[in-house]
C-alpha positions as CSV (number, residue, x, y, z in Angstrom):
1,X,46.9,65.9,50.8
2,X,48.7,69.7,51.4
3,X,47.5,71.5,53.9
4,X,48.8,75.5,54.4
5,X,49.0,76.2,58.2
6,X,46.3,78.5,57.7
7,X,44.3,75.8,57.4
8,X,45.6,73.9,60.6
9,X,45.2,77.1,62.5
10,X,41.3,76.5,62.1
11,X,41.5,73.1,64.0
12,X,42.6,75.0,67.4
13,X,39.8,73.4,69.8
14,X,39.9,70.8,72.4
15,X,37.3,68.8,70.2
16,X,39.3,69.7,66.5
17,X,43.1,69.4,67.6
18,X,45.8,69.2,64.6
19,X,48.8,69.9,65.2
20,X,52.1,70.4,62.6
21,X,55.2,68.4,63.2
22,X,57.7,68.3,60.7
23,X,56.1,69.3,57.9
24,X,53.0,66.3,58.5
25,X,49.6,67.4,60.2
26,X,48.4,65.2,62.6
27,X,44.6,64.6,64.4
28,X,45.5,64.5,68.2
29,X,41.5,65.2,69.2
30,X,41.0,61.7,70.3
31,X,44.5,61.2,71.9
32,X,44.9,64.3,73.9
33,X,43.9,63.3,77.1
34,X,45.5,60.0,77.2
35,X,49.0,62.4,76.6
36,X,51.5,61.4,79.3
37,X,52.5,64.7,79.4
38,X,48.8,65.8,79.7
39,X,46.4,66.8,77.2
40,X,46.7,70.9,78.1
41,X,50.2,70.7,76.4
42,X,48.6,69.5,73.1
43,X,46.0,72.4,73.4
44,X,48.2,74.7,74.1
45,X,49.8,73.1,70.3
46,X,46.6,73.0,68.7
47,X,46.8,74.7,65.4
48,X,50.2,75.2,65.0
49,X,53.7,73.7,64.1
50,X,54.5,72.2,67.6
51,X,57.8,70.9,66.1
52,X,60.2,72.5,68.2
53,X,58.2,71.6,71.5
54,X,57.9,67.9,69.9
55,X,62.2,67.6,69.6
56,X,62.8,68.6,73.0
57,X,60.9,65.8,74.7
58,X,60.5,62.6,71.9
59,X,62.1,61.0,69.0
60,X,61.4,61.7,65.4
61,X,59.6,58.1,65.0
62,X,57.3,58.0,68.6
63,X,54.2,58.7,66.2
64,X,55.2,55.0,64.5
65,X,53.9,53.5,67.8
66,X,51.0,56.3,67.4
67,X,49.0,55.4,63.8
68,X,45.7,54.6,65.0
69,X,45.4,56.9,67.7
70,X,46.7,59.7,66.2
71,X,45.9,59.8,62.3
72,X,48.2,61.9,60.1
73,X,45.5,64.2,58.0
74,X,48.2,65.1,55.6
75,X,51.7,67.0,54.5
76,X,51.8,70.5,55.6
77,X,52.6,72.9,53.0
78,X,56.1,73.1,51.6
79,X,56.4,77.4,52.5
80,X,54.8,76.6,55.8
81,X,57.3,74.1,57.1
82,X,59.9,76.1,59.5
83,X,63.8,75.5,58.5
84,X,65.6,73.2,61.4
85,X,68.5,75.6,61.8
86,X,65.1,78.0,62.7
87,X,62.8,76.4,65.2
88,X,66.0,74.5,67.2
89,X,67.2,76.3,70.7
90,X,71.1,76.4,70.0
91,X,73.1,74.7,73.0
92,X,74.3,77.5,75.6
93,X,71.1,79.5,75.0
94,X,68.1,80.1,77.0
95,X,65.0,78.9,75.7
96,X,62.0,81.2,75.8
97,X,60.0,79.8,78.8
98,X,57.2,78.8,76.9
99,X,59.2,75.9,76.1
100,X,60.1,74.6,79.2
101,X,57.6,71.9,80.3
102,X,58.6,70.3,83.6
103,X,60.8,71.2,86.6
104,X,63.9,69.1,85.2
105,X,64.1,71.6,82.1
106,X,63.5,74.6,84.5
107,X,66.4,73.4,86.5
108,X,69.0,73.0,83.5
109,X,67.9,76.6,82.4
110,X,68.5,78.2,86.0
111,X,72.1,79.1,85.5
112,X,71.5,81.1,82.3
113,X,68.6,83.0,84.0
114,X,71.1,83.8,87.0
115,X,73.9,84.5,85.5
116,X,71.5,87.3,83.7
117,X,69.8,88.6,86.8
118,X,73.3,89.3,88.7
119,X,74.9,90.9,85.6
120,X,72.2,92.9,85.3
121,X,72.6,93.3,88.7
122,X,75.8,94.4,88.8
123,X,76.0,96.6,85.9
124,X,73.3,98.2,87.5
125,X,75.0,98.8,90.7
126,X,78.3,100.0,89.4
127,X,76.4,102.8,87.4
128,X,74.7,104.0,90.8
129,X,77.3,103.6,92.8
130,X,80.5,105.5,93.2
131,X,83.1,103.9,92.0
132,X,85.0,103.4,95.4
133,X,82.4,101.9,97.2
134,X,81.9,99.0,94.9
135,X,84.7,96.6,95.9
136,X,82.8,97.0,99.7
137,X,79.4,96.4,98.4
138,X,80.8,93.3,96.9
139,X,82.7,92.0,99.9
140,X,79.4,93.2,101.8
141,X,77.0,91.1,100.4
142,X,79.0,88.0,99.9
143,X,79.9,87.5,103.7
């Protein structure tokens, strides 16, 4: 059976939870709470393509090991399924936050956000400042 996402987004409850995974539509209502990620992850999911989320934490066959728990309702439409060069977080960017799910992931991401803040930082300071007293700020604050 094709479903359109429109009609996944209806099934956005903690009692009517599908959720789209590349490109197949899957009942995870019964095993949401047995997650071992916990079951507000998969709510947060409910009703929409959770594909990206799904590659950044398991392997394309986990739902093998699944059937019974978690029934596949059907194919999701063909003009609803996201390209992979589209949903995928390229290596050396930051993900938006939303995707982070634990305190290992928010640790690999700290450098990017750093590296951000003090640029910004920086750039902002050498527009305030006068140009001479930069090099002493800088010495300043890294003493």
């Amino acid at each position: 059976m094709v479903i359109p996402l429109s009609e996944v987004a209806k099934h956005n409850k903690k009692s009517d939870c599908w959720i789209a995974v590349h490109g197949k539509v899957y009942d995870l209502t019964k095993f949401a709470h047995e997650h071992p990620g916990g079951s507000h992850i998969l709510f947060n999911l409910a009703g929409k393509d959770g594909s990206r989320i799904f590659d950044t934490i398991h392997t394309p066959d986990i739902f093998d090991g699944y059937k019974e728990e978690v029934p596949m309702v059907g194919e999701l439409d063909p003009k609803d399924i996201k390209q992979k060069d589209e949903s995928a977080v390229k290596k050396g960017e930051k993900p938006p936050l939303e995707y982070l799910l634990n305190a290992f992931e928010f640790e690999q991401v700290q450098p990017y956000i750093f590296i951000e803040f003090f640029r910004s930082l920086f750039l902002a300071t050498v527009q305030v400042q006068p140009r001479e007293t930069i090099p002493f700020i800088l010495t300043q604050r890294a003493s």
